[in-house]
C-alpha positions as CSV (number, residue, x, y, z in Angstrom):
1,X,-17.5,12.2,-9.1
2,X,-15.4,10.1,-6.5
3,X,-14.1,6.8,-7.0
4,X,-15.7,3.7,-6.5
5,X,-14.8,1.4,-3.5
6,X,-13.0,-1.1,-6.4
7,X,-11.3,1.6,-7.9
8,X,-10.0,2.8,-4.5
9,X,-9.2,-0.6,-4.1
10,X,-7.1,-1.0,-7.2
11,X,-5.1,2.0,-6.6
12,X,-4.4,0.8,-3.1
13,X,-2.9,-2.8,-4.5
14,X,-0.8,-1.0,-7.1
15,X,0.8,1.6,-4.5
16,X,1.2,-1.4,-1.8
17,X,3.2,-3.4,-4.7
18,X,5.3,-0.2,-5.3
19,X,5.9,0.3,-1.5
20,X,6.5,-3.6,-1.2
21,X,9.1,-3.2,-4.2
22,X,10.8,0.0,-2.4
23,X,11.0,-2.0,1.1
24,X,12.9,-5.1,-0.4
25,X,15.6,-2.7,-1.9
26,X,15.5,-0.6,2.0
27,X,15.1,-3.1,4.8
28,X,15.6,-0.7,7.2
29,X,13.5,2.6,6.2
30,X,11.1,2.1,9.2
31,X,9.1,4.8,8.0
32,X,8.6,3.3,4.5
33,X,7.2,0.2,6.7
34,X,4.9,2.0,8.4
35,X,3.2,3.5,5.1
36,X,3.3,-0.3,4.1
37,X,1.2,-1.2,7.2
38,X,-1.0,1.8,6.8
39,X,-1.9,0.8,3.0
40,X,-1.9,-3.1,4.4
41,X,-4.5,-2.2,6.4
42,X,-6.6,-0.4,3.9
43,X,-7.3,-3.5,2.4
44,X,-10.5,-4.7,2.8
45,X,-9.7,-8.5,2.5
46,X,-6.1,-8.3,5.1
């Protein structure tokens, strides 16, 4: 069985808070801010 839209939803918030967390400490990492975008815009209310 797959997971539900709020599940999928969840585990998007929690890996956007890691990737969040990771960006402050590497300003720079351009490709760690285009993962950020990516998961950004899996959101469903962004």
């Amino acid at each position: 069985m797959g997971m539900t839209n709020k599940q999928f939803q969840g585990f998007i918030r929690l890996a956007l808070e890691l990737l969040e967390k990771a960006a402050k400490k590497s300003p720079d990492n351009e490709e760690l801010q285009k993962v950020r975008d990516i998961f950004r815009s899996m959101l469903e209310d962004d």
